[in-house]
C-alpha positions in Angstrom: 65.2 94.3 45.1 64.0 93.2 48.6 61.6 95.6 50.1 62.3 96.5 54.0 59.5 94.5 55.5 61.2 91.2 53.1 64.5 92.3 54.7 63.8 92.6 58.2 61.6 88.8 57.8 65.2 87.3 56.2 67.2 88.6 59.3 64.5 87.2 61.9 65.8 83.5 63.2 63.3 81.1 62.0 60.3 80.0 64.4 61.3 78.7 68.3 58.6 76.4 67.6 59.6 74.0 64.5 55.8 73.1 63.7 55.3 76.7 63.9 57.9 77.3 61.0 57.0 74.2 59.3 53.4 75.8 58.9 55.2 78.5 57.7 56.6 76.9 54.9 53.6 75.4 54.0 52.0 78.3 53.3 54.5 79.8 51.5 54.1 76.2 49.0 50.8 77.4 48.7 50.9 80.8 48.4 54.1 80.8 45.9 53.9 77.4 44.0 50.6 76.5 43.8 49.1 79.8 43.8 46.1 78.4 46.6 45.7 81.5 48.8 42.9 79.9 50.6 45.3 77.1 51.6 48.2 79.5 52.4 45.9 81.7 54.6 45.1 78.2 56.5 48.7 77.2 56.9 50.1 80.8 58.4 46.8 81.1 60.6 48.1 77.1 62.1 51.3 78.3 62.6 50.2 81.5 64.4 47.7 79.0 66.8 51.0 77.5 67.8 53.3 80.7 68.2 51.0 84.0 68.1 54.4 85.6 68.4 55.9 84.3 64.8 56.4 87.3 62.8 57.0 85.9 58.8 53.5 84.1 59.8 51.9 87.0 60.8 53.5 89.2 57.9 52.8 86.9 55.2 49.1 86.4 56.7 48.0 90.3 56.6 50.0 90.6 53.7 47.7 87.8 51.3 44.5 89.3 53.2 45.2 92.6 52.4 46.0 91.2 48.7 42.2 89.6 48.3 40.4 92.0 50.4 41.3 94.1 47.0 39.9 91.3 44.7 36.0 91.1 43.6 34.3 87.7 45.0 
């Protein structure tokens, strides 16, 4: 079951900026597939350089922070 926050990301058009989704994406490879959170941080932090406005980027960023802030280092 999708949370709200996951709905309200699927009904958002993608990116105006295509490198800015394509960053996007990226990260979500890493995050999801490769399990590199380090490299998905990278990636959604690029794509937020290019559109500060990108919402899934921004989302997905405090949402993996928030996520290691809670693990020891």
């Amino acid at each position: 079951m999708l949370s709200e926050e996951e709905k309200t990301e699927i009904a958002k058009p993608p990116a105006r900026n295509f490198a800015a989704y394509e960053w996007f994406t990226k990260g979500k490879m890493y995050f999801y597939e490769k399990f590199q959170s380090d490299k998905a941080i990278e990636c959604y932090q690029n794509a937020l350089e290019i559109d500060n406005n990108y919402y899934p980027a921004r989302m997905r960023l405090k949402k993996i922070l928030s996520v290691n802030s809670g693990k020891e280092r």
